[in-house]
N, C-alpha and C positions, 0 to 999 in steps of 0.2 A: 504494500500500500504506500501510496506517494505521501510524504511526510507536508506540511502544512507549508511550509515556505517552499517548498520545490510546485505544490499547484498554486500560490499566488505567483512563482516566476511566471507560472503557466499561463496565468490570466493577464500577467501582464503585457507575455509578450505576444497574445490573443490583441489584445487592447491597441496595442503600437501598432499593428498591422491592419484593425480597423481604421486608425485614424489614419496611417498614411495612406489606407485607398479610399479613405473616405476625403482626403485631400486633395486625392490624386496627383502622388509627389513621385509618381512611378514615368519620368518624361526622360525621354533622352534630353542635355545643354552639353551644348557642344562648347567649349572654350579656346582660347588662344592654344594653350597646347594640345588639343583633342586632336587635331593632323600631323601632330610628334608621335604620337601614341600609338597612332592606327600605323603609321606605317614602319614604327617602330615592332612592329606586329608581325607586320609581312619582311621583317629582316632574316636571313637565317639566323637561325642561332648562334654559333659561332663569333658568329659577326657580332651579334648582339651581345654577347658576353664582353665583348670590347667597345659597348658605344657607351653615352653618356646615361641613356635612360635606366631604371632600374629593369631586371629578368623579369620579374612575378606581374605585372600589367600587362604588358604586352604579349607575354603566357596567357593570362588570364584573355584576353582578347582574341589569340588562337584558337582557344577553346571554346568560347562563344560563338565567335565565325562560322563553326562547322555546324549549327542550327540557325544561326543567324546571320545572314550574313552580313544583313546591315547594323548588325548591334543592336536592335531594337530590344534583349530579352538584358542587356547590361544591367540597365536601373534595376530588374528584379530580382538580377542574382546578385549584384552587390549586396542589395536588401537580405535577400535572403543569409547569404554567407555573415553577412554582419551579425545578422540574429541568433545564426548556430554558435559563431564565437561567443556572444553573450554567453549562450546556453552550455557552453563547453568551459567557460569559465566560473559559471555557476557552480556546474557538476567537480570540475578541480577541486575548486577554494571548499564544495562540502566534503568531498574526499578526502584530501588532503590538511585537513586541521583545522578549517573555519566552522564554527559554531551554524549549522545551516541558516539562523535568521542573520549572523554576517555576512557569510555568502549571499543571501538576497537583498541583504542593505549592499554588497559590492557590484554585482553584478547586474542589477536593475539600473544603476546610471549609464551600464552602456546598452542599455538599449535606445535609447535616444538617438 
């Protein structure tokens, strides 16, 4: 049985996901470096181990590409990935030696 601060994480991070599609904050913004990125994407590898940008975005962009082409699913999996590291840092800090209502007083400000 789920212990009491592990189903308030749960509801809270029910609640964050309401309000951000009830926002609708789920848009591609493209920025000054957003055509650094993209084509820091389509670099080989190699290559990219030697340029200025960091590996794990433009990885991360790879791997979106191959369902998306145009990036259109980016905003939802950032979202999502954000949401599991919350919830993986919740599951840590209770594992590993926080009081579980510490782990939910720690781990609830990033879900934000």
């Amino acid at each position: 049985m789920a212990s009491l601060p592990s189903s308030w994480f749960l509801l809270e991070t029910i609640l964050v996901i309401s309000a951000a599609c009830s926002l609708r904050m789920f848009h591609m913004a493209y920025t000054d470096d957003t055509a650094g990125y993209i084509q820091a994407s389509k670099t080989p590898f190699l290559e990219l181990l030697s340029g200025v940008r960091s590996v794990g975005y433009p990885l991360f962009l790879n791997a979106v590409a191959l369902v998306s082409p145009e990036f259109g699913l980016v905003p939802f999996l950032q979202f999502g990935l954000h949401l599991m590291v919350a919830g993986l840092l919740f599951f840590c800090l209770e594992r590993y030696g926080a009081k579980p209502w510490e782990a939910l007083a720690l781990a609830s400000g990033f879900l934000s």
